[in-house]
C-alpha positions in Angstrom: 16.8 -0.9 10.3 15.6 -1.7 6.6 13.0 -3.4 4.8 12.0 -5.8 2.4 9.3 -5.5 0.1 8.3 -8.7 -2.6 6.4 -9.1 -4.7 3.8 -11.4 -6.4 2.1 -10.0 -9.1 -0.9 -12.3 -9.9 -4.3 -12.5 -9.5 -7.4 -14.7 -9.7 -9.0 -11.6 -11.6 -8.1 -8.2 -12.5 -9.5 -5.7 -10.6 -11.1 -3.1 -12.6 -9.4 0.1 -10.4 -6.5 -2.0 -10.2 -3.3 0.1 -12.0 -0.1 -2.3 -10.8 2.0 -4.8 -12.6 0.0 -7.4 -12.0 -2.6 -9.7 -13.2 -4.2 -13.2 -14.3 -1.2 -15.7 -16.0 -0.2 -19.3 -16.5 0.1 -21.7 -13.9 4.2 -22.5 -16.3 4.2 -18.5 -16.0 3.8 -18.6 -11.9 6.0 -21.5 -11.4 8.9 -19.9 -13.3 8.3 -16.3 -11.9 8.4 -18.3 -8.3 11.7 -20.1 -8.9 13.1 -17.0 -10.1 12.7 -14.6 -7.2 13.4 -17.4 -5.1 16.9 -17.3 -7.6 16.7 -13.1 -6.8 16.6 -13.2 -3.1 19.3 -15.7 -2.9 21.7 -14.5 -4.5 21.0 -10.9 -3.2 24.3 -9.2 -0.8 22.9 -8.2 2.4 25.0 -5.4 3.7 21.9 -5.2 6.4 19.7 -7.1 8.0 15.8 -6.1 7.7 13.4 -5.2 10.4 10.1 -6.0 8.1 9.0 -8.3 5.1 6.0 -6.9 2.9 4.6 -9.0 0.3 2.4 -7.7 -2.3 1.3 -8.1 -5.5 -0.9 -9.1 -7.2 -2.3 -11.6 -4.3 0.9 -12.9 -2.8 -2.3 -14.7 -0.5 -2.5 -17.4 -3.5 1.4 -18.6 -4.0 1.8 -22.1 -3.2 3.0 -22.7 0.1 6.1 -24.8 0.1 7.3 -22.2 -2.3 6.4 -19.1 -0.1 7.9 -21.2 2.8 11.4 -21.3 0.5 11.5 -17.4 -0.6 10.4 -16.4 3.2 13.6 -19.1 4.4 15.8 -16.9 1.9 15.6 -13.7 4.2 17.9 -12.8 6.9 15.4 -13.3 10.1 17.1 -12.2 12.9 15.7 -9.2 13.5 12.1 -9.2 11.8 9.8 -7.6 13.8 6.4 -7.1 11.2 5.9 -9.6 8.1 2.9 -8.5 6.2 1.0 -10.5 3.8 -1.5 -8.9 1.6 -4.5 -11.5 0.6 -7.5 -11.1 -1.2 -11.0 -12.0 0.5 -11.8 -14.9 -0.6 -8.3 -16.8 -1.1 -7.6 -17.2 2.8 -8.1 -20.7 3.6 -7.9 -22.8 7.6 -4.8 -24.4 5.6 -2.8 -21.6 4.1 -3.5 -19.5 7.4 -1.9 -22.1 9.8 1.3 -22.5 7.3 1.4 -18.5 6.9 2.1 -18.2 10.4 5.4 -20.8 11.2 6.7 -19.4 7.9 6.9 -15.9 9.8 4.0 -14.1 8.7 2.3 -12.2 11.2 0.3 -9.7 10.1 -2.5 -9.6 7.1 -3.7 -6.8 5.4 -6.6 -7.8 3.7 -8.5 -6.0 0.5 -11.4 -5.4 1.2 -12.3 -2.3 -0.8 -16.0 -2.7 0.1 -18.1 -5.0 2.3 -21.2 -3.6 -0.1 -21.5 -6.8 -2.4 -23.0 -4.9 -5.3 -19.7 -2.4 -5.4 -17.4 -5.6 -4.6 -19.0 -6.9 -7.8 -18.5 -4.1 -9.9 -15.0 -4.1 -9.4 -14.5 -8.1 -10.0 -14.2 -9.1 -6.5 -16.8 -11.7 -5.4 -16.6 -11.6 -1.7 -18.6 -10.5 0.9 -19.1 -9.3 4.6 -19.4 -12.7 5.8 -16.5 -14.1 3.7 -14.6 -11.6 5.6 -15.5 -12.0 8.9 -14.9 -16.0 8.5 -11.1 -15.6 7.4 -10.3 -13.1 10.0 -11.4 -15.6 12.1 -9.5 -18.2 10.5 -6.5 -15.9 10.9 -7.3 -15.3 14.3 -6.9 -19.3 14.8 -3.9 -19.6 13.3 -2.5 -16.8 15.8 -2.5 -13.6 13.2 -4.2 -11.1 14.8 -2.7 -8.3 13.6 -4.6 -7.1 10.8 -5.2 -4.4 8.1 -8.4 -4.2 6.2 -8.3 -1.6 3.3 -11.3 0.6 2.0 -11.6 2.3 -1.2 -13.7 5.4 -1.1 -15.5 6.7 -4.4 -16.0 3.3 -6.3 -18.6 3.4 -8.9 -22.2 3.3 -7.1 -21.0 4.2 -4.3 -23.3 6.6 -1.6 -23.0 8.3 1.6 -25.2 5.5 2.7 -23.3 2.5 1.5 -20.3 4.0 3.0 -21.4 4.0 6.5 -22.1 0.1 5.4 -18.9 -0.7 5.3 -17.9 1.2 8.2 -20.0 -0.3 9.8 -18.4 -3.8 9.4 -15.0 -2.2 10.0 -16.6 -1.5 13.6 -17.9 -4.7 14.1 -15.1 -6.4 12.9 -12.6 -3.8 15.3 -9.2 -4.8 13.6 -6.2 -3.0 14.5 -5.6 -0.9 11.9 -7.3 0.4 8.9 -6.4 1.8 5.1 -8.7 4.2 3.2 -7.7 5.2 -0.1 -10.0 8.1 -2.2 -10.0 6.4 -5.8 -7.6 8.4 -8.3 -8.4 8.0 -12.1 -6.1 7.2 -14.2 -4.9 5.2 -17.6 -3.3 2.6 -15.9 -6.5 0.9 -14.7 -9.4 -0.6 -16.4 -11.9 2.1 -14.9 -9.6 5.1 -15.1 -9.3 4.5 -18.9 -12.9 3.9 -19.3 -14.0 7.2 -17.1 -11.1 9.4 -19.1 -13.0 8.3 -22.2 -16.1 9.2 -21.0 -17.6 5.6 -21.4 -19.7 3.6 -19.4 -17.6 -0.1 -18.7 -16.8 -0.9 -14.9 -19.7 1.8 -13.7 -17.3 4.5 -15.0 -20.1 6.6 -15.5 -21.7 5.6 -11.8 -18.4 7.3 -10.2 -19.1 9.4 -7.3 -17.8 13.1 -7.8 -15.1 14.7 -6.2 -16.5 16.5 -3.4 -18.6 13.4 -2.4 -15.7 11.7 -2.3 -13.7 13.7 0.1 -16.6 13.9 2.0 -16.7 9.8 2.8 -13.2 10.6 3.5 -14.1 13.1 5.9 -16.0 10.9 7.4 -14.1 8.0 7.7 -11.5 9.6 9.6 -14.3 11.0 12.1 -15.3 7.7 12.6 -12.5 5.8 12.4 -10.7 8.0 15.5 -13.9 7.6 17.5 -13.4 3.6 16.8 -9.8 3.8 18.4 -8.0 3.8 15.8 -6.7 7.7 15.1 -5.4 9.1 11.3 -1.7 8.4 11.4 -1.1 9.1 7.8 -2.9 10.4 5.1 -4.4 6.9 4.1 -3.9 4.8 7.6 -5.1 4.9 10.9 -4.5 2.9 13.8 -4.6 2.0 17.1 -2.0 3.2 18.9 1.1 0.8 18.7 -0.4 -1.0 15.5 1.4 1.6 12.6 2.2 -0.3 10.3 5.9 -0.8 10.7 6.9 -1.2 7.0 5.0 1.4 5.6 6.1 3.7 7.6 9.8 3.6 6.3 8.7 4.9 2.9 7.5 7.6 5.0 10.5 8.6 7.3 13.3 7.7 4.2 14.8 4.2 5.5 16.2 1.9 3.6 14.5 -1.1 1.9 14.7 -3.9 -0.9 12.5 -5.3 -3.0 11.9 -8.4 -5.0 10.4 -9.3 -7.9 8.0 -7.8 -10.6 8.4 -3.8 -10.3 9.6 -3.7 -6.9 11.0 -0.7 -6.0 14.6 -0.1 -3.7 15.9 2.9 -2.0 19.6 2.8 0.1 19.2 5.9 1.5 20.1 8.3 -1.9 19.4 6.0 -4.5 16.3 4.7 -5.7 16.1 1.9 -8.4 13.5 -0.4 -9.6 13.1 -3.7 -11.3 10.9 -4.3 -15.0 7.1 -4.3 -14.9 7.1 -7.6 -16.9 6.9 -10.8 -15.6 7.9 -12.7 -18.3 11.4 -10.4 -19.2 11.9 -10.2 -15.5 11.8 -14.5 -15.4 14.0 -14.5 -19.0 16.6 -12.0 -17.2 16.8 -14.1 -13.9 16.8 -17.5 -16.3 19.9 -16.1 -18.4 22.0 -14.8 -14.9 20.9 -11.0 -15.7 19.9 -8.2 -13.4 16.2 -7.7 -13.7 16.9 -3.6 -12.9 15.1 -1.1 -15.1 16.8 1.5 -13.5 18.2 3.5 -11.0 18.0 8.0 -10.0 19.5 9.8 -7.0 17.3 10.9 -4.6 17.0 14.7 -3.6 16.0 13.8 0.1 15.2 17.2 1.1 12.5 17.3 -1.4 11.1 14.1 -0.7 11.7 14.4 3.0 8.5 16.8 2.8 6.5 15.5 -0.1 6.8 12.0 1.6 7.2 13.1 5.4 4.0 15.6 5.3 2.1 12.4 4.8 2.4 11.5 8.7 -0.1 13.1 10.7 3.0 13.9 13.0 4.1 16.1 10.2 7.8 16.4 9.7 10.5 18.8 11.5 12.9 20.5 8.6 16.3 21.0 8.9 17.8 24.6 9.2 18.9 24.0 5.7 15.4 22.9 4.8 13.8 26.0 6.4 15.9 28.2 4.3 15.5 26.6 1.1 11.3 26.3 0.5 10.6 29.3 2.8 8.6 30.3 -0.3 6.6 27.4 -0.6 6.0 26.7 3.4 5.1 30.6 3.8 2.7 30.0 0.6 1.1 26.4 2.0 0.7 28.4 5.6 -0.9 31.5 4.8 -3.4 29.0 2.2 -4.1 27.1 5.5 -3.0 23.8 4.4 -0.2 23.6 6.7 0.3 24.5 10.2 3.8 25.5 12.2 3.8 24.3 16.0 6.9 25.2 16.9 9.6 23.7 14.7 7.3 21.1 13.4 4.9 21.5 9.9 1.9 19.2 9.4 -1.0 18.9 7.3 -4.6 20.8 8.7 -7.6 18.6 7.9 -7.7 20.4 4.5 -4.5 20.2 3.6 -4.9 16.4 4.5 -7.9 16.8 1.3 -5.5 18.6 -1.1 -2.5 17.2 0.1 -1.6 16.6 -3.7 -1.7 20.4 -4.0 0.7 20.9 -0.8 3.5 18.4 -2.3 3.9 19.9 -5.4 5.1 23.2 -4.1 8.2 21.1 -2.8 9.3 19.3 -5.9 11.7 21.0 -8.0 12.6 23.8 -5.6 15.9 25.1 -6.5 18.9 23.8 -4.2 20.6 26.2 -2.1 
């Protein structure tokens, strides 16, 4: 079954890594976005009824209650098995955590990025270890127990030593499942810009280099599968049985709607998306338009490896498949960034570190 993703795209602060549609607005600006994707869902025609909810953002953590309550009321709930909430440290409340849980939610992933309060700071957060360890257990209480923590490694400061800080407090802590993401720069955030200009804002200049970086990823997934909780994809590992359900159809190619500020849709071949602008997206929904920016056909075979290879389980090809990037698989093999067992390919542990690299050799193959 399908999925559906929403989102909420503001924040008590702008992270400075942060490079989605989202950030710091009104309280008039929320209220109208709110009504309106309230508006969205409504009058949306479910050929299908969805196995997952995901709501992100921004910090969909911080919407007002009564008004998540209504948009999560709007969704077909027969046959949701995983709702996932994505909160910020620091906006999780006794309140808001008993209402999340009657309204459906029922698992939390929560960004962290660091439980080191002087790179927390650096980015704009403001929590720390102890904040995080008191909402968990407030979420615990209210009955959500299933939780995601995410870690960023290579923020600005950061050391081999700090590192195994925050690890650390992801063993203590022991949740379920946990996200580690290697920070990419880029324009689209605050410290991408500022390290692409060679300036110093954000620590831009205090980033750790590349190699260091891979090698607090290296180590994460060491420790991390000796925790429980084994690499599943590139950036998630779990215990077994706690995959996150959701995620994992952007992986395999299933279906999935989404709501709101640049949400993104797939049916199965096509792929469409809605504007990155909160205020057009409100005006379109206000005057009875379609907030769509646009839609493309998918070439499945090509994503079906550049997205697929990103399961530790690695992906089995179809005959047509096989035939069509020999080149590229015989290429990624002999480089020893993929492995063959039996009709199955998968990443190796260095393939996993230039996984980038491997993808690209499937995108644009010709069709046969």
């Amino acid at each position: 079954m399908a999925g559906v993703y929403l989102s909420y795209p503001f924040c008590a602060q702008k992270c400075t890594f942060c490079n989605f549609a989202s950030g710091v607005a009104s309280d008039d600006v929320q209220r109208h976005y709110e009504r309106m994707l309230l508006r969205e869902i409504e009058h949306h025609d479910w050929k299908w009824l969805p196995e997952t909810i995901y709501w992100g953002g921004g910090t969909p953590s911080l919407m007002p209650l009564d008004e998540f309550a209504d948009a999560m009321r709007a969704i077909p709930a027969a046959h949701i098995k995983e709702a996932t909430l994505e909160c910020a440290p620091g906006s999780v409340t006794a309140d808001r955590a008993q209402a999340w849980r009657p309204a459906g939610i029922n698992r939390v992933s929560l960004g962290v990025q660091s439980f080191v309060e002087a790179e927390t700071r650096r980015t704009g957060r403001k929590h720390s270890a102890e904040i995080v360890e008191r909402e968990l257990n407030m979420l615990a209480n209210a009955g959500i127990s299933n939780i995601n923590i995410d870690l960023i490694a290579g923020l600005p400061g950061q050391t081999l030593e700090s590192w195994q800080t925050s690890l650390d407090w992801v063993e203590r802590l022991a949740p379920p499942h946990v996200s580690v993401y290697m920070f990419e720069i880029d324009e689209d955030s605050r410290l991408g810009r500022e390290a692409l200009l060679g300036k110093i804002r954000y620590g831009a200049n205090a980033l750790p280099p590349d190699d260091t970086v891979a090698e607090f990823y290296e180590c994460a997934v060491e420790r991390l599968k000796s925790a429980g909780l084994p690499r599943y994809e590139i950036s998630n590992f779990a215990r077994p049985g706690f995959e996150s359900l959701h995620n994992l159809k952007y992986w395999t190619l299933e279906p999935y709607i989404g709501f709101g500020v640049d949400a993104h849709s797939f049916d199965g071949s096509l792929r469409w998306s809605n504007i990155d602008s909160a205020e057009e997206y409100i005006a379109r929904l206000e005057n009875h338009l379609n907030p769509g920016a646009g839609e493309s056909f998918s070439d499945c075979e090509e994503e079906h490896f550049f997205v697929g290879l990103r399961l530790a389980a690695g992906i089995e090809p179809t005959e047509h498949e096989w035939s069509r990037f020999k080149d590229p698989i015989e290429r990624s093999l002999a480089s020893g960034l993929l492995v063959q067992d039996a009709k199955r390919l998968r990443l190796t542990n260095r393939g996993f570190l230039l996984s980038n690299e491997v993808f690209q050799e499937f995108v644009y193959a010709p069709a046969i």
